[in-house]
DRENMAR-585467 format. One line per 3 residues: number of its first residue (from 1); their letters; for each residue x negated, y, z negated of C-alpha. Coordinates in Angstrom, 2 decimals. Each point is the difference from the previous one (the first is absolute). Example, Ala and Ser with C-alpha at 12.3 -4.5 7.8 and 13.67 -1.06 7.14 Angstrom:
1> AS> -12.30,-4.50,-7.80 | -1.37,3.44,0.66
REM end
This chain:
1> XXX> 72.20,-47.01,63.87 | -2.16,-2.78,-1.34 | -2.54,1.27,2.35
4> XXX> -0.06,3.11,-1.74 | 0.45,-1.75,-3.54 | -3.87,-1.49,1.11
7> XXX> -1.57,2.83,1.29 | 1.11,2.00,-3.60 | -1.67,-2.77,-1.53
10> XXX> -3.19,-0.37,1.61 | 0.00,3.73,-0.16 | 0.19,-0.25,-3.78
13> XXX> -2.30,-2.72,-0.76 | -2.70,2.08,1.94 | 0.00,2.80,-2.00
16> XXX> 0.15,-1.55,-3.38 | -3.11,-1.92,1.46 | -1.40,3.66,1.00
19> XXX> 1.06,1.33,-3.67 | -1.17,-3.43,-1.82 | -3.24,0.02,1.95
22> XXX> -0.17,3.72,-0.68 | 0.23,-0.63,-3.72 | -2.30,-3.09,0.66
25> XXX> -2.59,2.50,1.10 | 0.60,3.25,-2.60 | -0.42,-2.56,-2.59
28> XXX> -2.98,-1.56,1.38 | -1.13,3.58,0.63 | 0.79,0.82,-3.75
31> XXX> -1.91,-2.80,-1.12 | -2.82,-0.18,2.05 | -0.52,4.16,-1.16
34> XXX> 0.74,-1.57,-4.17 | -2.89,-2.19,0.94 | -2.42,2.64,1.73
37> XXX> 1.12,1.85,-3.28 | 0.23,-2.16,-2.84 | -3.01,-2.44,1.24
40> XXX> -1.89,0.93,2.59 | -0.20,3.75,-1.39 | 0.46,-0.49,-3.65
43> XXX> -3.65,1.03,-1.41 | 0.46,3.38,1.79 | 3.65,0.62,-0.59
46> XXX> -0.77,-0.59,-3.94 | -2.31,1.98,-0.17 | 1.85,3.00,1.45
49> XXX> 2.90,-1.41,-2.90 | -2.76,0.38,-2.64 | -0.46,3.41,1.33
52> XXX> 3.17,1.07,-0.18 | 0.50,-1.37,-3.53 | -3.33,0.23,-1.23
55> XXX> -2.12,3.09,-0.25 | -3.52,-0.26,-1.35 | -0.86,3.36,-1.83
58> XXX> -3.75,1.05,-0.50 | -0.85,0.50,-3.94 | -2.05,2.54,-1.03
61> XXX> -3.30,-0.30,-2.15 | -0.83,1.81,-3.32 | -2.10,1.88,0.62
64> XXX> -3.40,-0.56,-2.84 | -0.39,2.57,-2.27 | -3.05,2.33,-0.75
67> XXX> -1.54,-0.10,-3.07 | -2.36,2.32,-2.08 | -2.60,-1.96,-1.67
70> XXX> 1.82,-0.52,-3.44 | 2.66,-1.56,2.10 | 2.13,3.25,-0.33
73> XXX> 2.47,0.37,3.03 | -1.18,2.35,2.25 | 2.18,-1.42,2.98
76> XXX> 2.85,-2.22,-0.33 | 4.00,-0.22,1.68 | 3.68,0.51,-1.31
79> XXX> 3.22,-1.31,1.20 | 1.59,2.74,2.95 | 3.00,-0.51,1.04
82> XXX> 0.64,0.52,3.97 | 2.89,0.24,2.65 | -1.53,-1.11,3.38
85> XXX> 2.71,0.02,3.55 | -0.40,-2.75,2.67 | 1.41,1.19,3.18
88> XXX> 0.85,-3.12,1.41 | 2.53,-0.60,-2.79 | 1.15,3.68,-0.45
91> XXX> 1.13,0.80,3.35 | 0.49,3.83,0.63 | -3.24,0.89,-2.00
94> XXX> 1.83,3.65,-0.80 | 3.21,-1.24,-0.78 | -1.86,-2.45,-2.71
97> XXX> -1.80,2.94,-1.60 | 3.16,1.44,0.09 | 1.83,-2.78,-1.93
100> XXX> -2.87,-0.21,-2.32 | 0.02,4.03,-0.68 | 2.79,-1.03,-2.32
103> XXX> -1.73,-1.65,-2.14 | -3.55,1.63,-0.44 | -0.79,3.96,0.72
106> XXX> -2.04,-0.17,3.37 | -1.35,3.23,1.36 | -0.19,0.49,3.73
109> XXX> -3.43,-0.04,0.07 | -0.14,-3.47,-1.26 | 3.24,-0.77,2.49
112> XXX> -2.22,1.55,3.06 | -3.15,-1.90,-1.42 | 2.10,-3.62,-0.68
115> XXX> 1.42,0.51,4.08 | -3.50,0.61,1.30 | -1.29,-2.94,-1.90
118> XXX> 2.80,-1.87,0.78 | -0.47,0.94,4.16 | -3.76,-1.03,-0.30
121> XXX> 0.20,-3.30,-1.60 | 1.14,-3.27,1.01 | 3.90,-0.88,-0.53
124> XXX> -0.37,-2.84,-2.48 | -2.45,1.61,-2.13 | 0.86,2.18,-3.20
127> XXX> -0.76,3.38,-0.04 | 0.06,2.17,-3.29 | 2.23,2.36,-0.99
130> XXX> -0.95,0.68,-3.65 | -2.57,-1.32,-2.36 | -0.26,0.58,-3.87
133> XXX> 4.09,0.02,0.06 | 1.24,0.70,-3.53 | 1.78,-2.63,-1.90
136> XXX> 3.76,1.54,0.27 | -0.82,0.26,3.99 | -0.94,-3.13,0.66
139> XXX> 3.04,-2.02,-2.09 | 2.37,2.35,1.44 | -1.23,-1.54,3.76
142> XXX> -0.36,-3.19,-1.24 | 3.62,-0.13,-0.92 | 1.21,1.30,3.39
145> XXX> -2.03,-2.19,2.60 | 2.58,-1.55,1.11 | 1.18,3.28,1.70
148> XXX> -3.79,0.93,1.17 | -0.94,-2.46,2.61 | -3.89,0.12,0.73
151> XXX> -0.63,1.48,-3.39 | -2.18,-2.14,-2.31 | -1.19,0.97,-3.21
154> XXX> -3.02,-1.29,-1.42 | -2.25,-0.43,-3.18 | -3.84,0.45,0.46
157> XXX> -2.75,1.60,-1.54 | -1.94,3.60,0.96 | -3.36,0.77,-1.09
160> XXX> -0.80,2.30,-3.42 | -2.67,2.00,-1.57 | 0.47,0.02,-3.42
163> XXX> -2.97,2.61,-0.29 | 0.31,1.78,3.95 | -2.37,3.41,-1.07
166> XXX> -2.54,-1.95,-1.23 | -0.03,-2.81,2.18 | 1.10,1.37,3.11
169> XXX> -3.26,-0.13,1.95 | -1.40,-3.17,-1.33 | 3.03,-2.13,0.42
172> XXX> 1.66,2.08,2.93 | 3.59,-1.02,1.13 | 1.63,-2.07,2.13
175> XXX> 2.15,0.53,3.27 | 2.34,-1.65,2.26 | -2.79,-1.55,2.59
178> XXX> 0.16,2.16,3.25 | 0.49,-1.48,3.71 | -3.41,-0.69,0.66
181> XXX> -1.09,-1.55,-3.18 | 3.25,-2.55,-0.26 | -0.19,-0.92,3.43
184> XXX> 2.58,-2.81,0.68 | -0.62,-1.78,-4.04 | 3.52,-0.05,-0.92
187> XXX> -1.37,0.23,-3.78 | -1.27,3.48,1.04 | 2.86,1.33,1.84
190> XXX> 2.11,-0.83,-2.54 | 1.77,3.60,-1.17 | -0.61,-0.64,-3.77
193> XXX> -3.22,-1.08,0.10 | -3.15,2.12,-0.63 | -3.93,0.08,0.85
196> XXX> -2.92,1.83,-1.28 | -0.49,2.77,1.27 | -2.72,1.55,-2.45
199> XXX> -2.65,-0.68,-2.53 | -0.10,-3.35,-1.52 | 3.73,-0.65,0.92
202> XXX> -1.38,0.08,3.86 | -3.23,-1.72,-0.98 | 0.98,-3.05,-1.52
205> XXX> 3.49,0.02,1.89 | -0.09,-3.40,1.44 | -0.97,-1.49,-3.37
208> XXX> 2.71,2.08,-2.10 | 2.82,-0.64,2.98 | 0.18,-4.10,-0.41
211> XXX> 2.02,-1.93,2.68 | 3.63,0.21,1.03 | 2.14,-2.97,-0.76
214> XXX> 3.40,-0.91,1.53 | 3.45,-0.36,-1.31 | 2.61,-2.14,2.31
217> XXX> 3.46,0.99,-0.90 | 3.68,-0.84,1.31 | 1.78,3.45,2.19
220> XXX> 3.32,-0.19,0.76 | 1.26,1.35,3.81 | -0.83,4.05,-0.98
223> XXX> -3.34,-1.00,-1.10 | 0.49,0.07,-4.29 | -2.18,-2.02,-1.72
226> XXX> 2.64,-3.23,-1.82 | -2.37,-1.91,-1.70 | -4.06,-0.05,-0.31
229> XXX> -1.79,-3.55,0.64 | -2.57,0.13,-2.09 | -1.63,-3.41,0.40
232> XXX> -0.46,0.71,3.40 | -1.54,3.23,-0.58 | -3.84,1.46,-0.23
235> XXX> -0.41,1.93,-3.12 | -2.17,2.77,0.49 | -3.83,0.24,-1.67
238> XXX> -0.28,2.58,-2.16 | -3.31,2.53,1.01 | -3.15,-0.10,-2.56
241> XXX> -0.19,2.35,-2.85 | -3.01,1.76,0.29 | -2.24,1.60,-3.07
244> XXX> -1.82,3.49,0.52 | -2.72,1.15,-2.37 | 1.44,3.17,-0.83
247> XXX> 0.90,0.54,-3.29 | 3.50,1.66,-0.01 | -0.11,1.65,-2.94
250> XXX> -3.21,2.28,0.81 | 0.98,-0.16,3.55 | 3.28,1.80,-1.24
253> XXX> -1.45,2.49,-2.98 | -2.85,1.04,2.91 | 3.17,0.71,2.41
256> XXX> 1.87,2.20,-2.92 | -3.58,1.41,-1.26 | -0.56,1.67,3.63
259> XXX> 3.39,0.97,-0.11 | 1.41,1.69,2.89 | -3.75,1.22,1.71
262> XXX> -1.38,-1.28,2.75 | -2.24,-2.01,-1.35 | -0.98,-4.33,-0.02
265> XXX> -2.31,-1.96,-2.53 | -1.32,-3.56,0.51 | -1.12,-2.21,-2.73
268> XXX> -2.31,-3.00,0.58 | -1.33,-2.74,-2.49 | -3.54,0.37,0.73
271> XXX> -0.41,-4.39,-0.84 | 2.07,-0.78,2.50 | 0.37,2.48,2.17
274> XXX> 4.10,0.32,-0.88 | 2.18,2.86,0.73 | 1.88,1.06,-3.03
277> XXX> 1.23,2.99,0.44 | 0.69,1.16,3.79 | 1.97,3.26,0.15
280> XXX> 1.39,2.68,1.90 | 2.38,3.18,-0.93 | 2.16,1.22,0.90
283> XXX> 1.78,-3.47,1.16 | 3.30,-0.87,1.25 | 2.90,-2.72,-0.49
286> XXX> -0.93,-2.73,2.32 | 3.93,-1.70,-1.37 | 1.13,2.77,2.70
289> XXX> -1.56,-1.18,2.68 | 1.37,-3.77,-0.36 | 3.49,1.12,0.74
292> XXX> -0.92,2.53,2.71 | -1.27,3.36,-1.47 | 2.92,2.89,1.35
295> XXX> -2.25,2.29,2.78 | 0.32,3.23,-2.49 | -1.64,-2.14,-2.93
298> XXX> -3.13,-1.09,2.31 | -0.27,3.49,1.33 | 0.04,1.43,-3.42
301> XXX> -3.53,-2.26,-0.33 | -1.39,-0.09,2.44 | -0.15,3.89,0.21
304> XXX> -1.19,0.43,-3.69 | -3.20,1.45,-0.21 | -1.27,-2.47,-2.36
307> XXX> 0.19,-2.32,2.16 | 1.89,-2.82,-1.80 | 0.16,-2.68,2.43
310> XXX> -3.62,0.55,0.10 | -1.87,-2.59,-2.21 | -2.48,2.36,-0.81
313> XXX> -2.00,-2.73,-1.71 | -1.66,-1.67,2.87 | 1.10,2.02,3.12
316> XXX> -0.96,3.42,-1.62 | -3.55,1.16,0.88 | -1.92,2.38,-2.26
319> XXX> -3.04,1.95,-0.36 | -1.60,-2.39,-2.69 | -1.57,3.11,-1.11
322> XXX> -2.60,-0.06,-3.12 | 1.51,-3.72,-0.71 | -3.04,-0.76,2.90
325> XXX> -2.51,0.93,-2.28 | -0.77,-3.41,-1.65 | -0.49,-1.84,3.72
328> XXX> -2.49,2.91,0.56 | -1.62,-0.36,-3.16 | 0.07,-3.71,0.66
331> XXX> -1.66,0.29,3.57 | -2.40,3.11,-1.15 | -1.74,-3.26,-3.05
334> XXX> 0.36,-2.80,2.49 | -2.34,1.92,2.47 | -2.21,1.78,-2.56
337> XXX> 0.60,3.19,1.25 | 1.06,1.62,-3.54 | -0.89,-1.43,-3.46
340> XXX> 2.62,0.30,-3.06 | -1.86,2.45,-2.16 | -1.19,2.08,3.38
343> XXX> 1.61,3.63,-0.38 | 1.47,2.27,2.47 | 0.57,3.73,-0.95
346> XXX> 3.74,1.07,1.14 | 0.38,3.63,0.42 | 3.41,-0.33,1.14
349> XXX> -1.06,0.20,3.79 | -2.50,-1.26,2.79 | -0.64,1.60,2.98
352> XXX> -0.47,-1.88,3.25 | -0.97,2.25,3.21 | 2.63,2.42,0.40
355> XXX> 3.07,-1.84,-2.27 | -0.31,-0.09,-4.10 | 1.32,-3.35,-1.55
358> XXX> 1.83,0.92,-3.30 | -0.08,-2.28,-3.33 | 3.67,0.21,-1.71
361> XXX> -1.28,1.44,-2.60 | -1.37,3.60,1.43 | -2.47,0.68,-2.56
364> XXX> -1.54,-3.05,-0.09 | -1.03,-2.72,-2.35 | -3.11,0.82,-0.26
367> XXX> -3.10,-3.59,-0.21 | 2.30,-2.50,0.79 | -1.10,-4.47,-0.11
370> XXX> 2.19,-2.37,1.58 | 1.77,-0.65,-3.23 | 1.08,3.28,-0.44
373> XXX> 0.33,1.11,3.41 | 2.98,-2.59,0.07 | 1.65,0.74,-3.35
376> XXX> -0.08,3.67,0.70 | 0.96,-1.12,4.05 | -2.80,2.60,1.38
379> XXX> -0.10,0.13,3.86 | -3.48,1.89,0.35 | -1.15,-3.35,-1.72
382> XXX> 1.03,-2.25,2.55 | 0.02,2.49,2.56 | -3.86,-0.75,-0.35
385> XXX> 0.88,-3.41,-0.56 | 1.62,-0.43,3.36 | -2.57,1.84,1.82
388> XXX> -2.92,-2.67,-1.53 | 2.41,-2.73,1.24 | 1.32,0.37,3.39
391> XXX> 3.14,-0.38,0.94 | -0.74,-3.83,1.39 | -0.70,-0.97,-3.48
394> XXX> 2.66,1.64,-1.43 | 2.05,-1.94,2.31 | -1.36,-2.85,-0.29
397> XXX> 0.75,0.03,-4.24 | 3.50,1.18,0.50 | 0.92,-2.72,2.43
400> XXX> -1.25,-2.42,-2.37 | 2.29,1.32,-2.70 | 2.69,-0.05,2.17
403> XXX> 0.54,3.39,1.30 | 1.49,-1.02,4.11 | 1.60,-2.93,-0.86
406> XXX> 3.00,-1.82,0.80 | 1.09,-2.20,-3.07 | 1.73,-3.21,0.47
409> XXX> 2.28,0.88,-3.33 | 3.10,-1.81,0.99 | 2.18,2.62,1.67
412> XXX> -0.46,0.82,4.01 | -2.99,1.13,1.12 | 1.83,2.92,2.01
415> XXX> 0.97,1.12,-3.27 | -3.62,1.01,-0.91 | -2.33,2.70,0.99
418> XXX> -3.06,-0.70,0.17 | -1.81,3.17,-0.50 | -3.12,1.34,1.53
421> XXX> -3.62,0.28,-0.45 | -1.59,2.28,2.48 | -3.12,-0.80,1.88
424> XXX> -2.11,1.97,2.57 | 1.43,-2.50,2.95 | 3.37,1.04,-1.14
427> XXX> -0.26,3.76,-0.39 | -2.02,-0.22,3.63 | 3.17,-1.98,0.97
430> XXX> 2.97,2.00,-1.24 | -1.89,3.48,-0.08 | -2.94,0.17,3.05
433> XXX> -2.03,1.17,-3.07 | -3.14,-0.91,-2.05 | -0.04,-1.26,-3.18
436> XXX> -1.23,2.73,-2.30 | -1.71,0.40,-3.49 | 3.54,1.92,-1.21
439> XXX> 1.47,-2.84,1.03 | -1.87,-2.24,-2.04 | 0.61,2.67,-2.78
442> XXX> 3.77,-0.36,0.35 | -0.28,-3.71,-0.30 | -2.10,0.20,-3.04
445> XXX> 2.48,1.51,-1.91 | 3.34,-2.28,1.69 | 0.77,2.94,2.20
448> XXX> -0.30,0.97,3.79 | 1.78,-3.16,1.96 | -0.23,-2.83,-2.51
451> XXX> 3.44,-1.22,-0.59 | 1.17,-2.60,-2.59 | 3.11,-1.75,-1.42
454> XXX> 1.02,-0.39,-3.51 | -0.40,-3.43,0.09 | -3.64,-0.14,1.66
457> XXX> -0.71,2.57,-3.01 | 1.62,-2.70,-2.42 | -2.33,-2.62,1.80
460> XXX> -3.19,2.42,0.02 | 0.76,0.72,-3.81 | -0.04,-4.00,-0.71
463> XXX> -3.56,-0.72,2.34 | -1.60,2.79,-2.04 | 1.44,-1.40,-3.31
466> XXX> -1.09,-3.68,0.61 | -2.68,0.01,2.38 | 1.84,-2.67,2.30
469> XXX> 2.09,0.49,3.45 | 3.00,0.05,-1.39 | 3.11,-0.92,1.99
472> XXX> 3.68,1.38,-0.27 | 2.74,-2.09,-0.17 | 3.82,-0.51,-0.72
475> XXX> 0.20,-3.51,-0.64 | -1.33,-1.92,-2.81 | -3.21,-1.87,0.57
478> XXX> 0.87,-2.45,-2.35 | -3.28,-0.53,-1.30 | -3.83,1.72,-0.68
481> XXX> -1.36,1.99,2.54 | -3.83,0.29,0.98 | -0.49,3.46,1.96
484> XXX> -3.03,-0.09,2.14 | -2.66,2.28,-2.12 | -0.19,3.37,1.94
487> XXX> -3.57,0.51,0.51 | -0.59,2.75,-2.48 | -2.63,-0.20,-2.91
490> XXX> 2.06,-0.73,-3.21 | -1.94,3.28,-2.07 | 0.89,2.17,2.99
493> XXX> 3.90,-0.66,-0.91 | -0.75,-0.17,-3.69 | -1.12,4.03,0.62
496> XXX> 2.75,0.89,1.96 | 2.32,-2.21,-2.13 | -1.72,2.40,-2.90
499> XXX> 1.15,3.12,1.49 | 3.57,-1.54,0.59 | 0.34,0.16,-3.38
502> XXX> -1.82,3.25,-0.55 | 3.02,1.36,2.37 | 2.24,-0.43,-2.81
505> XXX> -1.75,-0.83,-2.97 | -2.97,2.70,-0.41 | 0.52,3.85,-0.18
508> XXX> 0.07,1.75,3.10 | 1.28,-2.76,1.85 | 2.67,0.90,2.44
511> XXX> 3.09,-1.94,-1.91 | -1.91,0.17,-3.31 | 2.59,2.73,-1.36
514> XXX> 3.14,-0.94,2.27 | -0.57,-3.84,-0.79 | -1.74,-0.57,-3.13
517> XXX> -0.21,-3.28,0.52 | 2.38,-3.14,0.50 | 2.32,0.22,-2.77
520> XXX> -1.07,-3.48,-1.06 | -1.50,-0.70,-2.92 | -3.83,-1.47,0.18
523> XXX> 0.91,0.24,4.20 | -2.16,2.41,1.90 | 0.46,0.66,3.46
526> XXX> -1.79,1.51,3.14 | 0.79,2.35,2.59 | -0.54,2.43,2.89
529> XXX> 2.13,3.26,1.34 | 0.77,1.18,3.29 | 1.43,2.98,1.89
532> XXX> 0.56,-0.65,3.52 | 0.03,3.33,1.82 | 2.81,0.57,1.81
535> XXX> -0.18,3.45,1.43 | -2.75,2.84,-0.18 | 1.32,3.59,-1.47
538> XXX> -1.21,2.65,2.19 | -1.30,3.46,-0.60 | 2.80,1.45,1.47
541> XXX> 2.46,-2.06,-2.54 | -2.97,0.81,-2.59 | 0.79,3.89,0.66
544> XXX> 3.58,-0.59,-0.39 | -0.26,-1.46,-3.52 | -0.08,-3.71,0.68
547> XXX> -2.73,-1.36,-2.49 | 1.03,-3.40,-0.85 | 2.04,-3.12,1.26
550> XXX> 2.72,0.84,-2.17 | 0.49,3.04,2.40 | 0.28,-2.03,2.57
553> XXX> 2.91,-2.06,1.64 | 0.26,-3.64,-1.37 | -0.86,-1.19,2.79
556> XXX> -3.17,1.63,0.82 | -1.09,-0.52,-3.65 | -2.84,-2.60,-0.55
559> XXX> 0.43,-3.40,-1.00 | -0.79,-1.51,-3.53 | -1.86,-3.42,-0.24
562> XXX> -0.65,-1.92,-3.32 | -1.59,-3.88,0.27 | -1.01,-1.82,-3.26
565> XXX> 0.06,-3.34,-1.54 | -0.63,-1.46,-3.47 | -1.21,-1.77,-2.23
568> XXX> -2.82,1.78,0.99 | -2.57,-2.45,-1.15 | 1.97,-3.13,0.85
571> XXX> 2.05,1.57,3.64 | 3.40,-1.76,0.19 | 2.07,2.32,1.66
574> XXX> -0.64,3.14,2.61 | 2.63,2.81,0.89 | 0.01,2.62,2.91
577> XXX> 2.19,2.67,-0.16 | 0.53,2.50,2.98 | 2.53,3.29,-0.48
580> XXX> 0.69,1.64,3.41 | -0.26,3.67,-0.96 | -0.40,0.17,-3.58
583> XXX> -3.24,2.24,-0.22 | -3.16,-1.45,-1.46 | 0.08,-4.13,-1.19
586> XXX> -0.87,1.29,-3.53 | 3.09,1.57,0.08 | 2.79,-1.83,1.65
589> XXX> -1.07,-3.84,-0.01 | -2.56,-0.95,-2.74 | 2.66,0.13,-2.36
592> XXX> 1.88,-2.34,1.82 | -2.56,-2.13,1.21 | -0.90,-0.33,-3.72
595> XXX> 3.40,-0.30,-1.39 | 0.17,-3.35,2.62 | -2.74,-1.20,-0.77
598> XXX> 0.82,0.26,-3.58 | 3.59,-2.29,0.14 | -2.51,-2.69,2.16
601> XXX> -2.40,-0.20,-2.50 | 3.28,-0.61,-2.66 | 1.89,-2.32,2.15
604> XXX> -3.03,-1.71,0.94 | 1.06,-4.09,0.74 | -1.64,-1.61,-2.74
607> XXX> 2.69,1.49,-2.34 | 2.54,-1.82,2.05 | 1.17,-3.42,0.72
610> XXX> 1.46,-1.38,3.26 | -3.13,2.16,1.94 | -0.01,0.08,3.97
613> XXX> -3.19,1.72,0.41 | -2.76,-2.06,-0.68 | -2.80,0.68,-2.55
616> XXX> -3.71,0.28,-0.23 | -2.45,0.46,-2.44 | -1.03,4.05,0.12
619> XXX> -3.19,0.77,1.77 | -2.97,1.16,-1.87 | -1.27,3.06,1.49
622> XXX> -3.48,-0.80,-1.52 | -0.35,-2.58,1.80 | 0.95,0.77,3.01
625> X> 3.78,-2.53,-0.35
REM end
């Protein structure tokens, strides 16, 4: 009995030492892991604490505005109120839209386009459901979070046009950045944020964008933001406003004066080379393409037949039509091959071999000199002209005055045409063919394949005024600006300067009656029609009663050309105007051309304080600037 009394015992006091070393161990075990944790692996194990409690949250830039060149607001941003989802906080991405379908009308193709969005993107990162959310909206989903996990409303700013028609193509819009432009920057993938995507908002997009700061801010376990951190946050730099040269007040009463044709005008100061007035109608509302322009909207324009997307302005090419007949002038006194007072006799045709040349005016005009062959825009004149010339020195003239050029204005370089100004090497190129004397004919009178922009009109229009290569721009120059002297003799522009003014000014020139001059008191200006062919009647059509353009469909009707500029002793500013369609430029755009030139010369800078552009003293045509 004792026996077993001691066996019972020893029994006993080797387990408790089993379950006391046991312990022994589990707490050493415990400890040693408290120390791995709390010590050994404390940097790491904080920061995955941090994580969880801490969120750092990227803050957007504002975006700089875009300014006209009185400072006027041409782009600028407004508050916009959004509702972005995170999936890794929602859970059941439909059964969150669901939930938040009580509180804000969704239609189900937002719901389909928020899943796909949703399947593409990466858990933790918002993806959004609604931008430009109306004040009632957004409070009413504000004041229900706490039943919408994953939902988080936000306060930001979108991009506006305060003038979109007229400013459309200049400024152009903005855009969420696509895939292959924002790349893995997390400032670019970022759903409310927005990039240029044309005009100056694309040219000048890294200056206008600034750089993204960064917000750290306390989330509790479902994500939701508790408290923000600020002084351990990044505040974001705001992006640069930048200043245009355009003057927004002519750039917009040029817009409403072409009215709904298909038509563009560009205005230059001829000092400095400015662009005042840059535009193109019809236009369009670039604030719908910030937000996502619906597919019916963007079909609706881009199927128009005026082409409003189009900035006609600097991507439209033109016949420059009798406009050309200054650089051939020009050329024809440079090489001696026709003196001013020399006469031709017009008898409204010429015949060369088997194919007549017609003048526009089919009876003729009779002993014609330079002067007059220009006011009254004669094309047996410079059909003659042409012939004396060449076409290699025509070309070489109109390069100089900036007919195939590419502009550096500001604004993409895709977004220009740059025209063309045939040559025997390119007609053997494109055609297999000669160069022939017609051809040289056509080109004499800005027809056949010479092909010009608005704004290389505009430009052309300024190196005739002044005398000097003029250059384009957007930007102000911020100070005087010394052309390089175009190598022409200064009484050789004086006389075609002369018949400029003749053009409107003296009877029988071609806006003489339709113009009547600039509308300014003790302002004269000078000028030059076109009519860019467009489409040939035939006899057939002839014998079936089509006579005239108006007969014809609009869109096989000729196109009007106007260019000008004034003071015409003292050039400041030169205007181009180009009317797709609108019959002879007598007709359809000297009236406009000389209604813009008109609010230039009244709202010209010196009038005005706080001036961009910069200012010059005017150059005398006498003596050469």
């Amino acid at each position: 009995m004792r026996r077993d009394k001691q066996e019972a015992q020893a029994q006993f006091n080797r387990r408790t030492f089993m379950v006391g070393a046991g312990g022994v161990g589990a707490f050493a075990g415990i400890g040693a892991q408290l120390y791995t944790l709390q010590i050994l692996q404390e940097d790491e194990y904080r920061v995955l604490s941090d994580n969880n409690q801490f969120s750092f949250r990227i803050q957007l830039p504002t975006r700089g505005r875009i300014l006209d060149r009185f400072g006027e607001t041409i782009a600028e941003n407004r508050d916009s109120y959004r509702i972005y989802l995170i999936r890794e906080q929602a859970g059941d991405p439909a059964l969150a839209l669901d939930r938040l379908s009580r509180f804000m009308p969704m239609s189900e193709a937002r719901r389909e386009r928020v899943l796909r969005d949703l399947a593409r993107t990466p858990r933790f990162q918002p993806v959004t459901i609604a931008e430009g959310v109306d004040w009632e909206t957004f409070s009413r989903v504000n004041l229900h979070l706490p039943e919408l996990p994953g939902v988080m409303p936000d306060v930001g700013e979108v991009r506006t046009y305060p003038m979109p028609a007229a400013f459309a193509h200049v400024a152009g819009y903005v855009q969420s950045a696509p895939p292959e432009i924002a790349g893995d920057d997390p400032l670019l993938r970022h759903p409310a944020f927005r990039v240029g995507r044309t005009g100056v908002e694309i040219a000048r997009d890294v200056e206008l964008r600034g750089a993204a700061g960064s917000l750290k801010v306390e989330v509790n376990a479902f994500g939701r933001v508790i408290r923000e951190l600020p002084d351990q946050s990044r505040p974001a730099e705001p992006g640069r406003d930048i200043a245009l040269t355009i003057d927004s007040e002519v750039q917009r009463f040029a817009t409403e004066r072409l009215g709904t044709q298909s038509a563009s005008a560009v205005g230059l100061d001829v000092q400095t080379g400015e662009i005042v007035v840059m535009a193109s109608t019809p236009s369009f509302d670039p604030n719908l393409f910030v937000l996502g322009i619906p597919s019916r909207e963007f079909s609706d324009l881009n199927e128009n037949p005026l082409r409003p997307l189009f900035n006609k302005a600097t991507n439209g090419l033109y016949a420059p039509a009798s406009t050309i007949k200054g650089v051939i002038s020009l050329a024809a006194l440079r090489h001696g091959v026709m003196r001013p007072g020399e006469r031709v006799t017009c008898r409204g045709s010429v015949q060369l071999g088997n194919r007549r040349f017609h003048c526009w005016r089919r009876e003729g005009h009779g002993p014609v000199n330079m002067h007059d062959a220009i006011k009254v825009s004669c094309d047996t004149y410079f059909y003659e002209v042409a012939a004396r010339l060449g076409i290699e020195r025509i070309r070489e003239a109109a390069l100089e005055l900036g007919f195939g050029q590419l502009f550096e204005v500001g604004i993409p370089m895709l977004s220009q045409a740059g025209g063309l100004f045939p040559s025997p090497q390119w007609k053997r190129a494109r055609t297999g063919q000669g160069w022939s004397m017609g051809d040289t004919y056509n080109v004499g009178i800005g027809q056949g394949a010479v092909l010009a922009s608005p704004l290389q009109l505009a430009v052309m229009t300024a190196r005739m005024a002044t005398g000097h290569a003029v250059e384009p721009t957007l930007y102000p120059r911020g100070g005087p600006v010394h052309f390089p002297r175009l190598d022409f003799d200064d009484a050789h522009i004086q006389a075609v300067h002369n018949a400029h003014v003749g053009v409107v000014h003296e009877p029988g020139g071609t806006s003489y009656w339709s113009l009547g001059g600039l509308g300014v008191e003790g302002i004269r200006m000078a000028g030059k029609t076109g009519t860019s062919q467009v489409y040939s009647i035939t006899a057939e059509e002839r014998a079936r009663g089509v006579r005239d353009q108006d007969d014809l469909p609009w869109r096989l009707r000729n196109h009007g050309l106007f260019i000008c500029y004034a003071p015409a002793e003292a050039p400041r500013y030169a205007v181009a105007v180009v009317v797709e369609h609108g019959g002879g430029g007598a007709r359809s755009a000297a009236q406009p051309g000389r209604d813009i030139l008109r609010e230039l010369i009244l709202r010209d800078p010196a009038g005005h304080s706080g001036v961009v552009a910069a200012r010059h003293e005017p150059i005398n045509l006498a003596q050469g600037g």
